[in-house]
N, C-alpha and C positions, 0 to 999 in steps of 0.2 A: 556352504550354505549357512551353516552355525555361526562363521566369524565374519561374514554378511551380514547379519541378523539381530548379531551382537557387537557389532562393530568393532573388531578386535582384529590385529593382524594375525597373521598366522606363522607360527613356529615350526619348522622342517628340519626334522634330523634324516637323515641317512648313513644306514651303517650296514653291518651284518656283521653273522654269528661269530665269525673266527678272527675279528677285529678287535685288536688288543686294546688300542687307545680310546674305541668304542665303549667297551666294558669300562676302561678307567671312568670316562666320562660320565656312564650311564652310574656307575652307584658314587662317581664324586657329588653329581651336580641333580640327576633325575631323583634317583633313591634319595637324596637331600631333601626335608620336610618343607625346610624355608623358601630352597629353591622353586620345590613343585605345586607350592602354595603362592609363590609369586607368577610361575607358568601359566597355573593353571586360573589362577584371574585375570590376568593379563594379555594374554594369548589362546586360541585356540590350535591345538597340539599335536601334530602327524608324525607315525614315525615309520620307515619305507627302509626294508629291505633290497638293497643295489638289488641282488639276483633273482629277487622277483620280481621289481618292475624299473629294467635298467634302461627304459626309456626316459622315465622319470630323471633318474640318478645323472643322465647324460645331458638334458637340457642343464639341471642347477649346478651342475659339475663343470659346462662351460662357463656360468656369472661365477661362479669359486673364482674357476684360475684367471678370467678377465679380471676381476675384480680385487684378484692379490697378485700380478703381477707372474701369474703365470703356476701356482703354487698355488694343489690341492690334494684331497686325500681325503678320509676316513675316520672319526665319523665327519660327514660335512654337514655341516650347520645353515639353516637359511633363514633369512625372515623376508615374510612377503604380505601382498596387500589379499581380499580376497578372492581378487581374481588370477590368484597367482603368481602375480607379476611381483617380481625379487628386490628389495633394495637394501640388503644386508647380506654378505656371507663370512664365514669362515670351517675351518675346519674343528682342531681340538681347542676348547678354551680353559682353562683352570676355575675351579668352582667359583672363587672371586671375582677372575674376569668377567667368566660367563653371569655370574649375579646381577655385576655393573653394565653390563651389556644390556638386559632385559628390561634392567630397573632405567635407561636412556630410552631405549626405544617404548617403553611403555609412557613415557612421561613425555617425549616428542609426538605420538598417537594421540593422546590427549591433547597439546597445547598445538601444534602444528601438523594435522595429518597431512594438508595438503604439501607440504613439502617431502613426506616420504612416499606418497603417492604420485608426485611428479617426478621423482629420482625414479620409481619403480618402472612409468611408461618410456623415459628413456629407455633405461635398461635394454627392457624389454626390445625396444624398438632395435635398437640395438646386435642383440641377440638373437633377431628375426633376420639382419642384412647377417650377422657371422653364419648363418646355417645353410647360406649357400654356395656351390660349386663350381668351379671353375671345369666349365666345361672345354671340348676341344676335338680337335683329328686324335685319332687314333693314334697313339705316341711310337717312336721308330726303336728295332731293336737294340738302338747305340741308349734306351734310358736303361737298358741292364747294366752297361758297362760303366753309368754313371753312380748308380746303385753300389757296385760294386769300390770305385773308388769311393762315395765315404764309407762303405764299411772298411776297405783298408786303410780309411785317416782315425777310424777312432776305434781300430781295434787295438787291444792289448799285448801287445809281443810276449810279456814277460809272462802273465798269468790264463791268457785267452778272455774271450767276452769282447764287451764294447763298453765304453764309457768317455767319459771326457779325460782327456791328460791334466795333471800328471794323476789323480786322484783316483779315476775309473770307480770309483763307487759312490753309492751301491751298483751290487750288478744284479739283473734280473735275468733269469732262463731265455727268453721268448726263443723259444728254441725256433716257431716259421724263420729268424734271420737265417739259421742253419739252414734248412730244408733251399729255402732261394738260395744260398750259397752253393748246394750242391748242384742246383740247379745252374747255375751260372756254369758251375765247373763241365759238368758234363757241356756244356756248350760250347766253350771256350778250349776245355782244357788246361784252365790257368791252375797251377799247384797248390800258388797261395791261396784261395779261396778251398780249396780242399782242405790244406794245412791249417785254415781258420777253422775249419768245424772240428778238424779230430780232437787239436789241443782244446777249443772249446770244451766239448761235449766229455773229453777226459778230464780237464781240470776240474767241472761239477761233479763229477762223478766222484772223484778223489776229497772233495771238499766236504768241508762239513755242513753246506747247503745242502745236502745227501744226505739221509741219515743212513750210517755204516751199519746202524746195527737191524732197524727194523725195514729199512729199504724205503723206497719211493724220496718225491724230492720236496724239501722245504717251499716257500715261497720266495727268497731270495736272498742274496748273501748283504750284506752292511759292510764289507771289509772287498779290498781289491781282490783279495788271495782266493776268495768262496769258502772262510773257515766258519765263521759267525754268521749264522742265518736269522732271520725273521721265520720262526718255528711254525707256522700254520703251514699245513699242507692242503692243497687245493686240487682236486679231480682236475681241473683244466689242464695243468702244468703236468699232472701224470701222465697224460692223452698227449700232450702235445711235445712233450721231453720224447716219449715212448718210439713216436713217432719219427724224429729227427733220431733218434738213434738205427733204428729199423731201418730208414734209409743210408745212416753210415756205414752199416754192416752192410746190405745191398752191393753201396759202391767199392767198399773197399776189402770186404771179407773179410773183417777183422771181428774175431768174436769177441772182446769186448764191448761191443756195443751192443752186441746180441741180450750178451748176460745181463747187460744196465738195462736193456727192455725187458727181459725176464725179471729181475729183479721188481722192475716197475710195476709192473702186472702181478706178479705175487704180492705187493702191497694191498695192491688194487680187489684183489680176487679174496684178503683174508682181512682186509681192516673196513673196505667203503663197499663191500657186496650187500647187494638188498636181497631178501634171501629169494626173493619171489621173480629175482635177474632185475636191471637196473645196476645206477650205482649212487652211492651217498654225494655228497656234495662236498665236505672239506672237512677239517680235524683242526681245533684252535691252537695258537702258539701256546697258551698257557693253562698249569695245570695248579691248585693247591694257591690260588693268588700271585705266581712267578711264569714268567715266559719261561720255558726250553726247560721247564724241570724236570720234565717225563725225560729229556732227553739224554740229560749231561751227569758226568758222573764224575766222582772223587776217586784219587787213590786208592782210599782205603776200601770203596766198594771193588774198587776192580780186585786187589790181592784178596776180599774178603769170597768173589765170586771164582774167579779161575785158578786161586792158587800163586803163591810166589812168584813160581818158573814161568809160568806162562800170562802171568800179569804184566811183569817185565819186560817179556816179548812184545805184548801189546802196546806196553808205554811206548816202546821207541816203535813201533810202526805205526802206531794211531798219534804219536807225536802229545802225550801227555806229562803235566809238571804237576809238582807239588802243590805249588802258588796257585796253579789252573792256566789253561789258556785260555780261558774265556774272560781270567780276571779283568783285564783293561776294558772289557768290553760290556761288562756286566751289567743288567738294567736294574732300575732302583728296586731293592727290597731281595738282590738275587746276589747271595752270596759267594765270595771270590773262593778260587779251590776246588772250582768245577772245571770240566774238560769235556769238548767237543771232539769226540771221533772224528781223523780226517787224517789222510797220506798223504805226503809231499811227495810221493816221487813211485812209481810205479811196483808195483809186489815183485816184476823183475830185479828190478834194480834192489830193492831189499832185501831179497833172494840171494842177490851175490853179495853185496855189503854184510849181511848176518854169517854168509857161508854155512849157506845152507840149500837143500834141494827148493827149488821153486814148488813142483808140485807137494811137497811134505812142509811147508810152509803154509798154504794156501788151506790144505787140510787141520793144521794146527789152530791156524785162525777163525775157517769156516765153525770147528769145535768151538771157541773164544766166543766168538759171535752168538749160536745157538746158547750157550749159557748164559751170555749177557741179556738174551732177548728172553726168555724163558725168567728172567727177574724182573728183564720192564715188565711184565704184562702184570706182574703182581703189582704195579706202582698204578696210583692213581690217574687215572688216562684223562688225556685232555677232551671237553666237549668234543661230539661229533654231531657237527649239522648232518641230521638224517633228511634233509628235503633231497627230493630225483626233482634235478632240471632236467629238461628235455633239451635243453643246447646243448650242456655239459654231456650229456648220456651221451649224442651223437658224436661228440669230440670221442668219447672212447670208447665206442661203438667201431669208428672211424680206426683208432688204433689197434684193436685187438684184431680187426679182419685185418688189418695191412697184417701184423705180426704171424697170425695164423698161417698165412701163404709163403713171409720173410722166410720164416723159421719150420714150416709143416707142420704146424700144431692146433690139431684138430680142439685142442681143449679151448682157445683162444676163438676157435669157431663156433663152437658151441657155447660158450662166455657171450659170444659176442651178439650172435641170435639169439639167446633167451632176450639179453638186455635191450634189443628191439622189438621183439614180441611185445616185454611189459611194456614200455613206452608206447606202440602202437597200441596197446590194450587199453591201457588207463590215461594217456593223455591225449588220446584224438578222439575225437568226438564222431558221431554218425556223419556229420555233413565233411566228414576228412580235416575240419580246422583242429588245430594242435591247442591243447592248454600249455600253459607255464612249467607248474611244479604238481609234485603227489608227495602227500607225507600223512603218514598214519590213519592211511584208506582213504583219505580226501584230497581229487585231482584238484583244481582251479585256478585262478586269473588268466587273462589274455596273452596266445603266445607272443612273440616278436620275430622278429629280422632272423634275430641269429638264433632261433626255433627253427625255423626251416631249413635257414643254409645248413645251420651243423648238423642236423638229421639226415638233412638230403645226402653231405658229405658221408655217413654212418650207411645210409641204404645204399651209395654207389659201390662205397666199398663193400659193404656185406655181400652185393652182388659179385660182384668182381674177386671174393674169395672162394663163397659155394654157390656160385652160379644156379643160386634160385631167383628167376623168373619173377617172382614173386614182391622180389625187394627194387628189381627192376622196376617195376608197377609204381610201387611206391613213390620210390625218388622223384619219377613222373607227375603223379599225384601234387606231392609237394613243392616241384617246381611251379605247374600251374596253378595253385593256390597261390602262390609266392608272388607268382605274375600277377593274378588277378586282383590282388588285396595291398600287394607292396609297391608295385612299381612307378615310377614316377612319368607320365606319359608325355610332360613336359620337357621333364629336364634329363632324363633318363636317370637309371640305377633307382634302389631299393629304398623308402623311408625304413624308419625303425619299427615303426607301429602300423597299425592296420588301418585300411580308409574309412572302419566301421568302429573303430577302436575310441580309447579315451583323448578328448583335445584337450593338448598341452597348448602353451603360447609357443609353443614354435613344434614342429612336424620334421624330425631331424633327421638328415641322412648322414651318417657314419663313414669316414673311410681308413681312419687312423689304426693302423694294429699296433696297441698296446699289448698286457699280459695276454688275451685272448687277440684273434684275426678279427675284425671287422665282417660284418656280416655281409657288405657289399662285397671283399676281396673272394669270401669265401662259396661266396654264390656265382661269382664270376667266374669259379674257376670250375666249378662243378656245373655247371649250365652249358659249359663248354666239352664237360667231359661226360655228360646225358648226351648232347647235342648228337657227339659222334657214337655212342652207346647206340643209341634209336635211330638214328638218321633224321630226326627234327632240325633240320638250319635253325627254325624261330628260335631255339633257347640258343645259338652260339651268335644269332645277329641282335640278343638281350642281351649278352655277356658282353660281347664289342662294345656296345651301347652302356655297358655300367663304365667299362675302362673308360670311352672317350669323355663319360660324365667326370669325371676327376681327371683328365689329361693334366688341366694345370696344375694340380697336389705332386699328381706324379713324376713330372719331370719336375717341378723346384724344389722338391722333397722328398726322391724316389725310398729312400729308405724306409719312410715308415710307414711304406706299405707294401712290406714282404710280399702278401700274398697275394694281393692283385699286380703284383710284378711276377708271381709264378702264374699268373693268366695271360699275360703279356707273352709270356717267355712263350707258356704254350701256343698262342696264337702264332707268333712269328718261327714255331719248330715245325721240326720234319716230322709230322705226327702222324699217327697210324692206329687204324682200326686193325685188331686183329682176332680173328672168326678162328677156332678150332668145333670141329663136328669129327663127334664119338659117341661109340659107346661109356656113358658114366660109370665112373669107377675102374673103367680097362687100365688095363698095365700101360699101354702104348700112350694112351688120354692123358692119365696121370703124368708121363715122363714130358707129355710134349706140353703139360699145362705150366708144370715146375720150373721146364725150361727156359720156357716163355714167361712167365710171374717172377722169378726171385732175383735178377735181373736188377739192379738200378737202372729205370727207365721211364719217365717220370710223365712225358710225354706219349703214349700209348693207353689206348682200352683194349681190353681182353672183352671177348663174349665166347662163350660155348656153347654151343647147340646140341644137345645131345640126341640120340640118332630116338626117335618114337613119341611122344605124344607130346611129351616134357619139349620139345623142339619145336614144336609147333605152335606151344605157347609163347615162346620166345617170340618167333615170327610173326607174333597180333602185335609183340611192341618196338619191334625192330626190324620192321618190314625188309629192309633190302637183304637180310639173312634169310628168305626165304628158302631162295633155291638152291643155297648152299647146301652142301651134301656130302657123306663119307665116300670118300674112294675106296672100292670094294673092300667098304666096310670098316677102315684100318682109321686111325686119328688123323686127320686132314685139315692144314692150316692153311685160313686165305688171308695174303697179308695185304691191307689197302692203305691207300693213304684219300681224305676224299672221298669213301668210299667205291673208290673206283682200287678194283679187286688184281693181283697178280695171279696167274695159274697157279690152282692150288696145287701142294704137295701133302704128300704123307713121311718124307723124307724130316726129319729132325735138324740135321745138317744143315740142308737144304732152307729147309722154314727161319732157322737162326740168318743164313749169310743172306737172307732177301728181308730179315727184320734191320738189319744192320746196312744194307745198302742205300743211300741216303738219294 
């Protein structure tokens, strides 16, 4: 209205908190007197946080990359008319550029606006036909197999990930490509597709994308190896790494993947916990004006902290030089001489290389470690965005119930209910609509898409660990919310924003998973796994309906959409409802629930009934469990597929070879 009024275009940054080239920019060019004295005549001035309103962030992030050739990023820069409509972007500028930049388009707004206002409705018009979908049939189970071949054209042999040859960086986590890998594998049976995720998910772990010493995982490596990370750590990636590991351990019983989820979650539970449950949102790259300062360390600190003998030790396992290994990689102002924790090669194998006992190794180190961290925390810690998203929470919400049941760790359950309690407490409102974020007593803004999906994904699973009733409800709740306010009745699948929410020049639907899942893959997948939860078909013939709304993405570009290809997969599997009715807490209940949950099985719901009042709740939201019942009394599994039901058993045995008979 003000640059309506004042006839001025308008100025749009977009950045957030843990955005390094953000911060360079904001005290090169904002904090600049000249600068913001020429802004602020010249333009009227917005400046938007991605992870509060990533609707926004998502319309002007596609005129970025349209408009630079594909090439976009953080902070992004816009100028527009005042009806929004874009005829300028970029991302970082250098104070000069950016000066020259403002000082052209203030001087074309003046002598010719109607020519940036006619670039603007192109655009625009433009970026109205890019926001739609290629819709289609139902796509056939051979787009897994197509998924899968290019993930083997541009995985990495030598180091694991995916990237282009021969360079393969940067590499990014997105660890859903893992999670569909396993998926494929349990399907198939194909090895390499197994063999992608372990060395994957070991080489981050081993890398110095990892932090060795305080745990949890960077935002992504700059080098092929995963040695040199871009230092902000982000709650998504802890939820979403956490995850893909929990399921490696599942398929393969390998506890190292256990520990990388435990580890993740001790990050989680002692640096981004809100005290009141919830979680923080991210932790910045840089501390003291340097990226990775908090993280990296010299020589001389290491012998000054552990001592000689066991400095040395560390050198050659954490792989550190004099010069630094991070020297070649160094960012401007960050002095060479520093060193990135990270293994090349596994603490077995160094175990016998050093000759020495592997377990009295790992103990030598685990000691290394706690001292070394017992020093960071004296060093100046990098910002911490304290905002609670309500998508992020449900991403790890989502993870700690999977892990709690992975692993029997009730603390993970209890972590994981409080952190949904606060979120249902302070970010849904009486009429059940979800807000954005809460930070320092204050909920507010509009939720979106992926508010609900990754909630929804947080209550299915928190159900599906302590089979409270309750979170059941919920997820229900949120779905039809989701329906009511999201869905496109035209074109099928989910907009971003709500029918009653803010108009943007385009109403965009999503399907690409980048660092996070796409809010359509992730509602699709969970719609499908309510559907057979409750016995509602409408939410599994919404989820068919979001897939066929993207048929065309998905077969000419199956890849980049991991997670509505793990919806696919589930549609076209041999899936199964599976009903256990007991007494809660019985010895029998508990062994037939373990049995049945820790399992890689990806493709299956669990419900429990428990035998009195609490079962009967169940039964108002998942009607065909009604007349399910304990056989005299004892844990009793009905295994369905379809919800058409097998004779139940009370047999353990029994209940596994009719879960496994296909």
């Amino acid at each position: 209205a003000t640059a309506k009024k004042e006839n001025k275009p308008i100025f749009l940054s977009v950045g957030y908190s843990t955005c390094h080239w953000c911060h360079v920019m904001e005290h090169e060019s904002f904090e600049n007197p000249e600068i913001a004295k020429l802004l602020n005549e010249k333009c009227i001035n917005i400046k938007v946080d991605r992870e509060e309103m990533p609707h926004v962030d998502q319309v002007y992030m596609t005129f970025t990359q349209a408009l630079n050739n594909g090439n976009g990023g953080w902070p992004m820069n816009v100028m527009m008319t005042a009806e929004r409509k874009p005829f300028f972007a970029g991302t970082y500028f250098p104070k000069d550029t950016f000066n020259q930049i403002i000082s052209n388009v203030a001087k074309l707004w003046t002598e010719d606006p109607g020519k940036l206002i006619d670039s603007a409705d192109g655009f625009t018009k433009e970026l109205q036909n890019m926001a739609s979908n290629t819709a289609g049939e139902l796509p056939e189970a051979s787009v897994l197999g197509a998924a899968f071949a290019y993930y083997e054209g541009t995985y990495d042999d030598g180091y694991g990930g995916f990237g282009s040859p021969p360079r393969y960086a940067p590499k990014f986590p997105t660890p859903h490509n893992y999670s569909m890998l396993l998926r494929y594998w349990k399907r198939t049976g194909n090895q390499k597709a197994l063999d992608m995720v372990q060395k994957s998910l070991t080489a981050m772990r081993h890398g110095g994308m990892y932090d060795q010493v305080g745990f949890g995982t960077h935002r992504y490596a700059t080098d092929r190896e995963w040695i040199v990370p871009h230092f902000e750590k982000m709650l998504y990636d802890q939820a979403l790494l956490a995850i893909a590991n929990i399921e490696a351990f599942q398929a393969t019983s390998n506890v190292f993947f256990k520990q990388t989820a435990d580890e993740i979650f001790t990050y989680v539970l002692r640096d981004m916990h809100h005290a009141q449950g919830g979680f923080y949102c991210a932790e910045d790259a840089d501390s003291e004006g340097e990226e990775g300062k908090f993280y990296v360390w010299s020589m001389e600190e290491l012998v000054k902290v552990l001592g000689k003998q066991e400095a040395e030790l560390y050198v050659r396992v954490y792989n550190f030089t004099e010069e630094g290994n991070w020297a070649e990689e160094a960012a401007p102002g960050v002095k060479t001489g520093t060193n990135i924790p990270h293994l090349k090669l596994p603490l077995s194998a160094i175990a016998k290389a050093e000759k020495l006992d592997e377990t009295k190794l790992r103990e030598r180190l685990e000691t290394s470690r706690q001292k070394l961290f017992e020093v960071r925390e004296k060093r100046i810690h990098p910002l911490k965005d304290d905002k609670v998203l309500t998508d992020w929470n449900g991403l790890m919400i989502a993870a700690m119930a999977r892990g709690s049941v992975a692993f029997d760790n009730a603390t993970y359950l209890k972590e994981a209910t409080r952190a949904a309690d606060f979120v249902l407490g302070t970010l849904r409102k009486e009429d059940g609509r979800l807000l954005k974020r809460y930070r320092a007593g204050e909920a507010g803004l509009p939720a979106h898409l992926e508010d609900y999906a990754y909630l929804l994904w947080g209550m299915i699973e928190l159900y599906e660990a302590g089979f409270d009733p309750k979170y059941l409800q919920v997820a229900k709740e949120l779905a039809d919310m989701l329906l009511t306010h999201y869905w496109d009745d035209e074109g099928g699948a989910f907009f971003m924003t709500a029918d009653d929410g803010e108009e943007l020049i385009v109403r965009s639907k999503e399907i690409y998973d980048g660092a996070q899942p796409s809010g359509n893959s992730v509602a699709a997948v969970n719609l499908l796994k309510l559907a057979r939860l409750t016995g509602e078909t409408d939410y599994e013939e919404k989820a068919k309906a979001t897939i066929k709304a993207f048929a065309g993405q998905l077969t000419e570009r199956p890849a980049g959409q991991a997670v509505l290809l793990q919806a696919l997969d589930f549609v076209h599997a041999d899936t199964r409802e599976i009903v256990v009715v007991g007494k809660r807490g019985a010895e029998d209940t508990k062994k037939m629930l373990a049995a049945i949950q820790r399992r890689f099985d990806p493709n299956k719901v669990v419900l429990f009934k428990p035998i009195g009042p609490e079962g009967d709740a169940l039964s108002k939201i998942a009607s065909y469990v009604e007349n399910h019942s304990a056989k005299d009394g004892k844990a009793t599994a009905y295994i369905c597929r379809k919800f058409a039901c097998q004779l139940p058993t009370t047999d353990l045995a029994e209940a596994m070879e009719l879960i496994k008979t296909k």
